[in-house]
N, C-alpha and C positions, 0 to 999 in steps of 0.2 A: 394612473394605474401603473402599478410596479411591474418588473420583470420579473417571471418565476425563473431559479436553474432548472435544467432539464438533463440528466444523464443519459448517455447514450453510448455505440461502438464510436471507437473512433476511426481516423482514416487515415491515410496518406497526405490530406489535405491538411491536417491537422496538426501534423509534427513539428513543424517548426514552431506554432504558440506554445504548444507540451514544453518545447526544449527549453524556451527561453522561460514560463513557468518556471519549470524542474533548476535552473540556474537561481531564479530571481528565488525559490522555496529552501534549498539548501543551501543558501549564504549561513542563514543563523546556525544549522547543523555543523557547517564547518567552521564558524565562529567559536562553537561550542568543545569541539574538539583540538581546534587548533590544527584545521589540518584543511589546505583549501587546493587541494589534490584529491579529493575524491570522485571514485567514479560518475556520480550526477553530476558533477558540476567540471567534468572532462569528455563525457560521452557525445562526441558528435553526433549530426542531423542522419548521417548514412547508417550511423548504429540503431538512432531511436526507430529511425524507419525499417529496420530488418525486424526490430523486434514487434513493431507493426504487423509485420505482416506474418510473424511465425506463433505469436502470443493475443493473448485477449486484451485492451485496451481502450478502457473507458473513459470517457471525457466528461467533465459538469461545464454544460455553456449556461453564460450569462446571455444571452440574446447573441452574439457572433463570436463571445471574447472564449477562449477557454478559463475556466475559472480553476479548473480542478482536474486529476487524473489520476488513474489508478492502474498498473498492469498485474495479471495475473500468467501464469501456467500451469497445466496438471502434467505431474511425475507420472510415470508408468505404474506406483503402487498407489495409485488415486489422488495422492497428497497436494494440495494446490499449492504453489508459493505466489503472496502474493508482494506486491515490493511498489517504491518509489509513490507511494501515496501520497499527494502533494496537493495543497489548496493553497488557493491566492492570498498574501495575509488579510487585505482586506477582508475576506470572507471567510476567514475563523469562527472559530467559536460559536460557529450558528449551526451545528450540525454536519455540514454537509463532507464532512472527511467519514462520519458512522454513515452517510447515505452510501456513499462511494464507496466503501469499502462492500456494507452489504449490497450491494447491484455485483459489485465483481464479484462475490462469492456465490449468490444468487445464477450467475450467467454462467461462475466454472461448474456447480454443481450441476445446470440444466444439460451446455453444452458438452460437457466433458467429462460430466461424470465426478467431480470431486467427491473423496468420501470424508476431509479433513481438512483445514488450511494451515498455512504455518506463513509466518512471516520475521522478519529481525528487526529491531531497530538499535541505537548504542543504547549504554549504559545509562548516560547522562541526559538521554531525551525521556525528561519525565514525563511531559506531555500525551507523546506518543504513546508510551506504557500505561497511562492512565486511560487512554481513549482504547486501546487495544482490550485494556484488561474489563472496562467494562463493557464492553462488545462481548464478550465472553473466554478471551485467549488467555492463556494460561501461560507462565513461564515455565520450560523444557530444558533449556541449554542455554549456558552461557562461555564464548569463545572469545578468550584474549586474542584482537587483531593486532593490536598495534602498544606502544606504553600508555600510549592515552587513548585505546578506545577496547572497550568490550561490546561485545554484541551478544544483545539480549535475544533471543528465540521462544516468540510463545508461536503455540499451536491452538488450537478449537476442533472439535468436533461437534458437526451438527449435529442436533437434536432430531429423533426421528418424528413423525408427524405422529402428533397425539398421545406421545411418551416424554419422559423426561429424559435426556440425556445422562449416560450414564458415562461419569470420567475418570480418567485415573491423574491424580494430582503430582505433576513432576517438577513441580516446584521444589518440594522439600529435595529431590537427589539433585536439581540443578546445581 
């Protein structure tokens, strides 16, 4: 009999497998960029754990291993940003970055109230834009960081219960 993931909060006990994850997940990101100085993969154990304990952060266990993670925050005008969504490669493409994602969005809306999420990824992660976009996120804004990187900005707005959402498409002025 196989092992189900099981998404959950995460904890303090938890941040060093996240850290090393979040290292071993954005190798290919800064392969892709050409840039292996980025935040993820410089963020020390005393940063992740601050943001443990100040922000929402969910884990996908394989039976004790972290498999997957996701952190969220809600802004003061509702807006959740959610960032560093990361799965093990091994466990690609089986869903579980759309699980994780909606559990985080799921738990800011409950806890916190979210009325909107917005997240970034670069330019060049298509992947992530393809999983983003059919989650339902839309591209917003797009910000020159660097020569080789833009970061893409889509948003979502939930859908209220029993209506359809109703959007406004910021794509075309991004």
């Amino acid at each position: 009999m196989g092992m189900s993931v099981t998404i959950s909060a995460a904890t303090d006990v938890d941040a060093e497998q996240i850290l090393k994850l979040q290292y071993l997940c954005y190798q290919s990101e800064a392969a892709l960029y050409g840039d292996y100085g980025i935040e993820p993969l410089t963020q020390t154990l005393d940063d992740l754990r601050a943001e443990l304990a100040r922000g929402c952060v969910l884990v996908a266990r394989l039976g004790e291993e972290v498999v997957g993670s996701v952190r969220g925050r809600v802004e003061d005008d509702g807006t959740a940003v959610i960032g560093k969504l990361i799965v093990h490669p091994r466990m690609q493409r089986h869903g579980l970055g759309g699980r994780l994602l909606s559990a985080i969005e799921a738990r800011l809306a409950e806890e916190r109230s979210a009325k909107r999420y917005r997240l970034s990824t670069g330019h060049r992660s298509e992947g992530n834009i393809r999983l983003y976009r059919r989650l339902g996120y839309l591209p917003v804004a797009t910000e020159r960081v660097s020569p080789r990187l833009d970061m893409v900005t889509l948003e979502k707005f939930p859908e209220p219960p029993g209506q359809k959402a109703v959007r406004q498409d910021y794509a075309a002025s991004a």
